[in-house]
N, C-alpha and C positions, 0 to 999 in steps of 0.2 A: 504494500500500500504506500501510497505518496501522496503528501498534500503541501503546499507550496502555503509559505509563512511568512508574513508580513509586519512592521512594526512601522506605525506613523512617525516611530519615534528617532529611525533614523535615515537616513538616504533612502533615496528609491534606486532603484536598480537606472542605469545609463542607458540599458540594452536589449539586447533578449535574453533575458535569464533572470530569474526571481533571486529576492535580497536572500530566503533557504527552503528548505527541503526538508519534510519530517520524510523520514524512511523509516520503517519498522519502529526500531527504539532509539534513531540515530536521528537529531538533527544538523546538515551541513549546510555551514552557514559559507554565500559566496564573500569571495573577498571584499574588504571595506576599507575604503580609502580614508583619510583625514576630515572627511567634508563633514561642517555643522548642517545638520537638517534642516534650523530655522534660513538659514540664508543659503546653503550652495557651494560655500564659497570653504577654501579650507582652513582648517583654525592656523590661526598665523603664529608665528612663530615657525622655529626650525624643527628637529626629528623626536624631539621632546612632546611637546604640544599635539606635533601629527601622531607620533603612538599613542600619544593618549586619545586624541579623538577616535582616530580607527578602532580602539578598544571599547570606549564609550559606544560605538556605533554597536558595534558587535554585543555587547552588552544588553541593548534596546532590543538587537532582536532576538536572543534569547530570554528574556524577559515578558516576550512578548507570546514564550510558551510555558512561563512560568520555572525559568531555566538559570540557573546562577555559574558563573567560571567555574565554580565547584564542579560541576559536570561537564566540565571541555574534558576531552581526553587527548584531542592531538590539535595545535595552530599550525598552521606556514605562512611565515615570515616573507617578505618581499622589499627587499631592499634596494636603495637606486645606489648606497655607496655602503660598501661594508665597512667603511671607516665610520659610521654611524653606528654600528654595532652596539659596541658597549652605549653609548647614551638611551639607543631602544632599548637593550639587557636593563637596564635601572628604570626605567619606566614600566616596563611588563612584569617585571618581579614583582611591583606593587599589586600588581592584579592577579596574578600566580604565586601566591605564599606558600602552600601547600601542598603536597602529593599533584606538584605540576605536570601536564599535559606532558605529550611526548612534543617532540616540536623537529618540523624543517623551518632553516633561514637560505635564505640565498640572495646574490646579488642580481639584481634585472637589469639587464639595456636600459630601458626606458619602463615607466607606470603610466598609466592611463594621464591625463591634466599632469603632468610633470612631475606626479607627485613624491614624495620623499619613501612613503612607507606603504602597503598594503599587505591586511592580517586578514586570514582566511580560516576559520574552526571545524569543527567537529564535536558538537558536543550527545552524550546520552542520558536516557530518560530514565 
């Protein structure tokens, strides 16, 4: 079974593809970029700020299934410069305290609007 999962409370998808996905006991949430839902536009500041929005994002739509990080079990990370690393590592750890997700990071060519960061999850029910 699949039903596709929405949250007002963050981005809307850019494209063809929904913000996630319940499957079974799994929901996969697509990648989320920096962007404030009330404006568009992405939280300013540098790779600090954007991890935290993309996480806040991510957050809203697990929330929106009654869903806490406590049940992510795996993110991927999308980087535009691994020299950012460590600054995104101290910003995510706040959000991952405990019995943390498995995680991919990697570096990208490019993200979608130029962007710094994009976090992609997997959380269960």
């Amino acid at each position: 079974m699949k039903k596709v999962v929405f949250s007002k409370n963050a981005p809307q998808a850019i494209g063809p593809y929904s913000q996630a996905i319940k499957a079974n006991d799994f929901l996969f949430i697509s990648g989320q970029l920096p962007v404030l839902p009330a404006t568009g536009e992405f939280a300013a500041g540098g790779i600090e700020s954007q991890t935290k929005q993309s996480l806040e994002n991510l957050k809203a739509i697990l929330a929106a299934e009654n869903l806490s990080v406590d049940t992510v079990v795996k993110t991927t990370v999308f980087l535009k410069d691994m020299h950012d690393f460590e600054a995104m590592n101290t910003v995510y750890a706040k959000y991952f305290m405990m019995d943390c997700p498995a995680r991919v990071c990697v570096q990208v060519a490019k993200l979608p609007k130029d962007a710094l960061v994009e976090i992609a999850l997997v959380a269960a029910y």
